[in-house]
OpenMM code with the backbone's topology and positions (N, CA, C; nanometers):
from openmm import Vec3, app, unit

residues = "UNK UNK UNK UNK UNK UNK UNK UNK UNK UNK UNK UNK UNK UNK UNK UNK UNK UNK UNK UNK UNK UNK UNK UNK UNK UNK UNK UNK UNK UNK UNK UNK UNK UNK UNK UNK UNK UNK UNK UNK UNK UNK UNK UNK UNK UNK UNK UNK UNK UNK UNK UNK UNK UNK UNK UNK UNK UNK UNK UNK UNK UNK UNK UNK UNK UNK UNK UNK UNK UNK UNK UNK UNK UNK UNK UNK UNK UNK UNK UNK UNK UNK UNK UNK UNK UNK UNK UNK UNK UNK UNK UNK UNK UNK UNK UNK UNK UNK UNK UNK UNK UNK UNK UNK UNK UNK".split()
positions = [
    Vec3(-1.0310, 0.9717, -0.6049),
    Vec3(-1.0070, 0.8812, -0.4945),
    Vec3(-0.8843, 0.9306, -0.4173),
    Vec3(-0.8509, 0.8946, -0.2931),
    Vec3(-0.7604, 0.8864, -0.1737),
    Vec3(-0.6280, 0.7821, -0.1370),
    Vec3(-0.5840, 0.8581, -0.0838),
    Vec3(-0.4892, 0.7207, 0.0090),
    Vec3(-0.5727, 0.7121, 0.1115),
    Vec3(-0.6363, 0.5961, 0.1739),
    Vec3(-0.7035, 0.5931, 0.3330),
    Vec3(-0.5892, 0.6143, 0.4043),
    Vec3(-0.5805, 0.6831, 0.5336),
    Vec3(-0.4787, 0.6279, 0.6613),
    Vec3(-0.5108, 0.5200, 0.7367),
    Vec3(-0.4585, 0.4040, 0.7891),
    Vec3(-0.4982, 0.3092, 0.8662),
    Vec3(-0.4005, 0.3248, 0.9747),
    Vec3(-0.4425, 0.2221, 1.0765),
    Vec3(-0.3367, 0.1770, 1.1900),
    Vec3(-0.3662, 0.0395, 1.2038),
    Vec3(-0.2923, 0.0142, 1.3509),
    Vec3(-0.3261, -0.1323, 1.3863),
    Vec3(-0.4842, -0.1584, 1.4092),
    Vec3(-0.5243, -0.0832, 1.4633),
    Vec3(-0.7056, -0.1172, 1.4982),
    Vec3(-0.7839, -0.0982, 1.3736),
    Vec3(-0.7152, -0.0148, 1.2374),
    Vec3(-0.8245, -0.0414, 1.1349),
    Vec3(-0.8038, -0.0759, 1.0145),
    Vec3(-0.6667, -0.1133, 1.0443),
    Vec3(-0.6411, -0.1937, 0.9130),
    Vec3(-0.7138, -0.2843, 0.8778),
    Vec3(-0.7464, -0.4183, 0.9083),
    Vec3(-0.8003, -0.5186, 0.8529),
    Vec3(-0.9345, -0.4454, 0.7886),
    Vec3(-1.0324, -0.3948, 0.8833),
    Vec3(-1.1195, -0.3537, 0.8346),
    Vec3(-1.1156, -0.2822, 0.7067),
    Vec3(-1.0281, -0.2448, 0.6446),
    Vec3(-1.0063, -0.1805, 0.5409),
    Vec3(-0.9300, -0.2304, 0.3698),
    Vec3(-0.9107, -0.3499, 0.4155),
    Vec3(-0.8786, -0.4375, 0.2802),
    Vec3(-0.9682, -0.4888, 0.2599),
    Vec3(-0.9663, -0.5337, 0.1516),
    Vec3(-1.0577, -0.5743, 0.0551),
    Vec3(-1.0968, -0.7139, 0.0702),
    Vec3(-1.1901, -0.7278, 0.1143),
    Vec3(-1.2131, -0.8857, 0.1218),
    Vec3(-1.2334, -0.9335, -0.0763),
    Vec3(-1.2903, -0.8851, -0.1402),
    Vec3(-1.2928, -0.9122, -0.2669),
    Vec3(-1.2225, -0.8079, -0.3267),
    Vec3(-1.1753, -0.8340, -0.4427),
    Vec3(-1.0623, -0.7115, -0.5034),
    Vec3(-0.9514, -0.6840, -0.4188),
    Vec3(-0.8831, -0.5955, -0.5071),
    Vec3(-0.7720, -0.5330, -0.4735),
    Vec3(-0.7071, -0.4177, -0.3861),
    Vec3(-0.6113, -0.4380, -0.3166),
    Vec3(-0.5777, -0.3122, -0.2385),
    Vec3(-0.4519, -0.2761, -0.1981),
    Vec3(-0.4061, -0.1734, -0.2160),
    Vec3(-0.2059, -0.1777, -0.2315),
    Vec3(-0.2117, -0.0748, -0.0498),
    Vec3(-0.1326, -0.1420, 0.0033),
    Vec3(-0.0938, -0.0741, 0.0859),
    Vec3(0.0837, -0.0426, 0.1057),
    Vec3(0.0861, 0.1148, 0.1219),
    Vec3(0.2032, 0.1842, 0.1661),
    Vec3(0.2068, 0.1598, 0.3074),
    Vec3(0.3824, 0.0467, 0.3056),
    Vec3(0.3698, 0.1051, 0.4935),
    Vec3(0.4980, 0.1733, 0.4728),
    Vec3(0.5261, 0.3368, 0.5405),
    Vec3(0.5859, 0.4133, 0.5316),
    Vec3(0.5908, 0.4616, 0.6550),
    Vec3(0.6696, 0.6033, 0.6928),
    Vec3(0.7307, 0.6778, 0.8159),
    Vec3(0.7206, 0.8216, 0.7295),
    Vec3(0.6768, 0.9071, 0.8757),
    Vec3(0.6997, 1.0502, 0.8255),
    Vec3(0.8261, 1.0975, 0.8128),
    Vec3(0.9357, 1.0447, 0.8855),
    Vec3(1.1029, 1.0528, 0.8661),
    Vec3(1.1211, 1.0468, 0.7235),
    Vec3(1.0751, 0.9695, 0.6430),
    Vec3(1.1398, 0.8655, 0.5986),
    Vec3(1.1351, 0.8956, 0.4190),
    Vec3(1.2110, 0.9748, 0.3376),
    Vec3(1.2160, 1.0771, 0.2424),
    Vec3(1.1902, 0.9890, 0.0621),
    Vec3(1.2329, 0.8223, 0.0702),
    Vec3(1.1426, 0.7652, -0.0480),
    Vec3(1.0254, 0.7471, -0.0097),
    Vec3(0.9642, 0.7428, 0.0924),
    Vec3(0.8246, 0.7515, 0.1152),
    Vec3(0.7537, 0.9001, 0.0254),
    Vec3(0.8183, 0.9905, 0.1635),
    Vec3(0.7346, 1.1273, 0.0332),
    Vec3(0.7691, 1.1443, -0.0869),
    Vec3(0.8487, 1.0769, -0.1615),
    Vec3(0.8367, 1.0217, -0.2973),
    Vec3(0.7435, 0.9386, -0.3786),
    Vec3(0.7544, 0.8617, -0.2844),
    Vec3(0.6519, 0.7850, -0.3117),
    Vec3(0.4896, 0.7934, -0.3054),
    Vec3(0.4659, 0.8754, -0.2040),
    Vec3(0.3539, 0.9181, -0.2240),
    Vec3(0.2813, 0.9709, -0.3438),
    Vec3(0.3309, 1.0827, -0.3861),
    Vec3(0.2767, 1.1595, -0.5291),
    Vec3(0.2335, 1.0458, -0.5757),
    Vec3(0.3332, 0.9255, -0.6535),
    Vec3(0.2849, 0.8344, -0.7420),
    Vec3(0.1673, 0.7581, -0.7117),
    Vec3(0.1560, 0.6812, -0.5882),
    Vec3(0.0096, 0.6280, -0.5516),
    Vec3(-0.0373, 0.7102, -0.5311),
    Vec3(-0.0955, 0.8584, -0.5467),
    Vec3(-0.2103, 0.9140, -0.5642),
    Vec3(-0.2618, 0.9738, -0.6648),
    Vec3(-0.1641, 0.9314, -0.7717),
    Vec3(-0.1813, 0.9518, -0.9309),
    Vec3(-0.2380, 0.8110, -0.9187),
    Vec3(-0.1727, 0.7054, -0.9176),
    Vec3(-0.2507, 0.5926, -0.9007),
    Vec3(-0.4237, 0.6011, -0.9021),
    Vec3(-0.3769, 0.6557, -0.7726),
    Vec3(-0.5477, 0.6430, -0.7203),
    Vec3(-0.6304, 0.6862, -0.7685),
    Vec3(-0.5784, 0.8331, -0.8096),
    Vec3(-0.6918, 0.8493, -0.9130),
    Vec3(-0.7313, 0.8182, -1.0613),
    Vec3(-0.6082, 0.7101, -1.1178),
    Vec3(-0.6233, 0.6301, -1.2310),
    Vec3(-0.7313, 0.5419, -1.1739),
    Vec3(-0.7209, 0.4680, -1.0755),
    Vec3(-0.7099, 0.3329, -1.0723),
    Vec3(-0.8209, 0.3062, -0.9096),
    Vec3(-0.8470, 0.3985, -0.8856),
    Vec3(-0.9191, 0.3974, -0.7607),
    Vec3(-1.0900, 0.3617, -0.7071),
    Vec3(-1.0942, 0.3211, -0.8740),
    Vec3(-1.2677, 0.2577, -0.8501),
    Vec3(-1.2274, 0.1215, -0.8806),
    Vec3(-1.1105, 0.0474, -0.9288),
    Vec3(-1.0773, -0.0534, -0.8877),
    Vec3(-1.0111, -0.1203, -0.8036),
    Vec3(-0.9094, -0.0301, -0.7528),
    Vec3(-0.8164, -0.0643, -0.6510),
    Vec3(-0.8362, 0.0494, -0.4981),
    Vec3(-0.8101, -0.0400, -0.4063),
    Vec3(-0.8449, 0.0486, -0.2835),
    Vec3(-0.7313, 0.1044, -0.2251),
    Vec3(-0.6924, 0.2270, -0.1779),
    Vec3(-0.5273, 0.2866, -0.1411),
    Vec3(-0.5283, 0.2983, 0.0351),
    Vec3(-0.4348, 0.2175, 0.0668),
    Vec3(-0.4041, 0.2567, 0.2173),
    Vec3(-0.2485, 0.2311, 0.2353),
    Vec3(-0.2665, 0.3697, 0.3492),
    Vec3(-0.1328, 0.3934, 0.4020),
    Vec3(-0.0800, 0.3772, 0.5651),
    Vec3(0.0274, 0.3333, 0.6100),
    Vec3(0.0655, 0.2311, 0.6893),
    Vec3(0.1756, 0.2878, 0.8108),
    Vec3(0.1450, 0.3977, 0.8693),
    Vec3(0.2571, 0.4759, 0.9766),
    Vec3(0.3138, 0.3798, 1.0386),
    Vec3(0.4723, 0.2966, 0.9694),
    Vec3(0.5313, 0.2423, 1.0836),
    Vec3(0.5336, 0.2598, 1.1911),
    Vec3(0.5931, 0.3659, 1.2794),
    Vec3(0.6029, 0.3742, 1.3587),
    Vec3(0.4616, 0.4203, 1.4671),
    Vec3(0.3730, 0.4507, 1.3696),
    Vec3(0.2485, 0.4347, 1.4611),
    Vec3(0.1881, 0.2647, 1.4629),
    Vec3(0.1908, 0.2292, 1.3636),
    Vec3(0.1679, 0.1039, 1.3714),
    Vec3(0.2530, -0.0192, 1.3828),
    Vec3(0.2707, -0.0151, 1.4853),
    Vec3(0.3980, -0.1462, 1.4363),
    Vec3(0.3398, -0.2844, 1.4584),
    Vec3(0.2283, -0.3058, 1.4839),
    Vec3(0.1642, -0.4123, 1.5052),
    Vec3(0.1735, -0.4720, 1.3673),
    Vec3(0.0688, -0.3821, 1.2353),
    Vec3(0.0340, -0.4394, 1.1597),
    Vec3(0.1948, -0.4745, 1.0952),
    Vec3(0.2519, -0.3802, 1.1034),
    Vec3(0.4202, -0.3781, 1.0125),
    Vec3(0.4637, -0.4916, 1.0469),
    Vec3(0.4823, -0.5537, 1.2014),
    Vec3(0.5269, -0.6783, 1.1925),
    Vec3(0.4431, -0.8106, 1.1672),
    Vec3(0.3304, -0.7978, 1.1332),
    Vec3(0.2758, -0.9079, 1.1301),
    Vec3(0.2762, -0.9196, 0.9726),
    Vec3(0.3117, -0.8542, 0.8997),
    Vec3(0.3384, -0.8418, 0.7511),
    Vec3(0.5063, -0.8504, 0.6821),
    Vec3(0.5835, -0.8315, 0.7886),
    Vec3(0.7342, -0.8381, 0.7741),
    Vec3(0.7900, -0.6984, 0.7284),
    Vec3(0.7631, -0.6729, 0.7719),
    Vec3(0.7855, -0.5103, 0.6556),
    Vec3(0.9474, -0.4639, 0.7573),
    Vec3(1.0417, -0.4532, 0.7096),
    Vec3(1.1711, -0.4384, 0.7729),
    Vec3(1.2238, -0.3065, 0.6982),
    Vec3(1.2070, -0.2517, 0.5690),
    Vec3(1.2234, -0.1512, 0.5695),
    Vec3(1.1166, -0.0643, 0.5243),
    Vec3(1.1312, 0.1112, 0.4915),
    Vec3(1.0386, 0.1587, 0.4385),
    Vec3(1.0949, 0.2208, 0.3331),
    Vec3(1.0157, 0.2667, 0.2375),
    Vec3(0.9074, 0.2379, 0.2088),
    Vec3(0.8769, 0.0696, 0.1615),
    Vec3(0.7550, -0.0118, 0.1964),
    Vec3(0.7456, -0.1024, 0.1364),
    Vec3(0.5869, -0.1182, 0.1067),
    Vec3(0.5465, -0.1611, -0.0296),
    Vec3(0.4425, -0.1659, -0.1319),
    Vec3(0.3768, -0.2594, -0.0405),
    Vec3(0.2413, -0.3473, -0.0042),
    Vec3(0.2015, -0.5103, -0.0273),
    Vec3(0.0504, -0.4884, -0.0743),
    Vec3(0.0518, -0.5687, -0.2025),
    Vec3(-0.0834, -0.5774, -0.2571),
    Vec3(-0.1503, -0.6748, -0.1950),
    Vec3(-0.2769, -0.6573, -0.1772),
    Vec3(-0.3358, -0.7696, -0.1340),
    Vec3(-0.4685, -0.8256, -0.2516),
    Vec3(-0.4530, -0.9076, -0.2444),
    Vec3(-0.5666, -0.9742, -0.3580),
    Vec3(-0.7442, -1.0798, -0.2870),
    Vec3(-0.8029, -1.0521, -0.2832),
    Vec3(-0.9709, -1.1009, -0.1850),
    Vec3(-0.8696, -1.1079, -0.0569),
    Vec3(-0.8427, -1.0096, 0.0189),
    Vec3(-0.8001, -1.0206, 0.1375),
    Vec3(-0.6629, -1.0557, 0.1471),
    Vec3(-0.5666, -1.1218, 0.0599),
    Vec3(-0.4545, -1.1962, 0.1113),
    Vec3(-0.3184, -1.1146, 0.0225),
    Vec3(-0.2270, -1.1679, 0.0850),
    Vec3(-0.1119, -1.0371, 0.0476),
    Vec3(-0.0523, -1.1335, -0.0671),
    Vec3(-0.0176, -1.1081, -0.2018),
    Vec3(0.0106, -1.1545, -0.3161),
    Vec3(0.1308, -1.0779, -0.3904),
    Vec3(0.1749, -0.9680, -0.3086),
    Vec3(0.2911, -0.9424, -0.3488),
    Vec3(0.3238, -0.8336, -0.2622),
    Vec3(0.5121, -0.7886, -0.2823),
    Vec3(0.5858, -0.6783, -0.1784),
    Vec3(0.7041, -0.6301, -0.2502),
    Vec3(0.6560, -0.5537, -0.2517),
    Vec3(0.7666, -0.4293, -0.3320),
    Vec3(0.8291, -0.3595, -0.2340),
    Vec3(0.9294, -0.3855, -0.1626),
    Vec3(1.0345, -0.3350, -0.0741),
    Vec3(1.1744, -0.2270, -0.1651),
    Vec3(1.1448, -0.0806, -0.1100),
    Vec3(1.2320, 0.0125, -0.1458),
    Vec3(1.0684, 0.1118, -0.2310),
    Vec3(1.1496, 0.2158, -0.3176),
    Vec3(1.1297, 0.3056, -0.4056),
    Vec3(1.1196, 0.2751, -0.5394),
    Vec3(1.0227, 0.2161, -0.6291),
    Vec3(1.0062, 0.1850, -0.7821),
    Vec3(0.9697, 0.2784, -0.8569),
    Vec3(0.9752, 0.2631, -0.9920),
    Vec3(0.9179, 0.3727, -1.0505),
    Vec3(0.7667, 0.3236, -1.0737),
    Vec3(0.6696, 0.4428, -1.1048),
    Vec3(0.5388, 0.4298, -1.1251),
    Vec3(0.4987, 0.3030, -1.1805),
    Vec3(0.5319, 0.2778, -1.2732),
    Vec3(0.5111, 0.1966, -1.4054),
    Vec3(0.5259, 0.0544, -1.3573),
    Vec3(0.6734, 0.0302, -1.2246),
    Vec3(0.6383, -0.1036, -1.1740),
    Vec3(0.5441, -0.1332, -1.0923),
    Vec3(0.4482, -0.0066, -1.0080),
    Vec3(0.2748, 0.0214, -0.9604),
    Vec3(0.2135, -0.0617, -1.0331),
    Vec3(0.2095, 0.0163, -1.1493),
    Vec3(0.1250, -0.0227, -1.2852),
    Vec3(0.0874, -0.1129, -1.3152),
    Vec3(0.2138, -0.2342, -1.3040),
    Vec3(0.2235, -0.3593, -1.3678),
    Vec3(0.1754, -0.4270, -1.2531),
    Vec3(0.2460, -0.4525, -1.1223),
    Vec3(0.1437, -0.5248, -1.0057),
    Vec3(0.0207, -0.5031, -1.0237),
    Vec3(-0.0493, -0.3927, -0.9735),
    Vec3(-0.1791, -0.3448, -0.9948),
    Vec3(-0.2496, -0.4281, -1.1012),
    Vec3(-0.1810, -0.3845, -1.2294),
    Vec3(-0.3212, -0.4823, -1.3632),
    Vec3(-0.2670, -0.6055, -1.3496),
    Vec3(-0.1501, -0.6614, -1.2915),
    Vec3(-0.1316, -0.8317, -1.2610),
    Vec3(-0.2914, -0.8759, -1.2073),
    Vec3(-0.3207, -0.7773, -1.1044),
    Vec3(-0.4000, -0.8342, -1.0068),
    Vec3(-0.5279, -0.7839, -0.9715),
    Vec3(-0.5474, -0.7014, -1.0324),
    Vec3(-0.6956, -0.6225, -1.0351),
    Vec3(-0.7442, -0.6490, -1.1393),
    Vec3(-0.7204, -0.7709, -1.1965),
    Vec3(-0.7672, -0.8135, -1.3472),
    Vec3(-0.9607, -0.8730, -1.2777),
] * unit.nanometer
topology = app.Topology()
chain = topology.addChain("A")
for resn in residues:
    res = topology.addResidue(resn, chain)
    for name in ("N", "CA", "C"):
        topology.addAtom(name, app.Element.getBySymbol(name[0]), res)
């Protein structure tokens, strides 16, 4: 499995109305992001026939970024049948992925 890329015009279309889906909203500037990356795509390919991966170009998108609050980057938001159920704002280690993820992809 993948990270999808989204923007403002295809985001929605791309969460999960049922199940789970973690979205990265991040910046190409922006250096815990490409940190962060590697780990959700180890993720993904743990975890990617249950959970769906999309990623979130602030600055290309700033629509969706503000309608979600997202003030810095990198920031995590899982969404659970469509709705956002949690936000991991900054750089975590894998393992706190881990634990959101099976919170909620149960």
């Amino acid at each position: 499995m993948s990270i999808e890329t989204v923007n403002d015009e295809t985001f929605a279309a791309h969460i999960k109305p049922e199940g789970t889906t973690l979205v990265e909203f991040g910046a190409v500037w922006c250096p815990p992001c490409k940190a962060l990356l590697p780990m959700l795509h180890e993720l993904s390919n743990e975890q990617g026939e249950q959970v769906r991966f999309l990623e979130v170009d602030c600055d290309e998108s700033p629509e969706t970024a503000s309608r979600y609050q997202v003030m810095s980057v990198p920031t995590v938001i899982v969404f659970h049948n469509g709705e956002p159920v949690e936000k991991l704002v900054g750089l975590r280690p894998k393992s706190v992925y881990e634990q959101v993820l099976s919170k909620h992809s149960q």
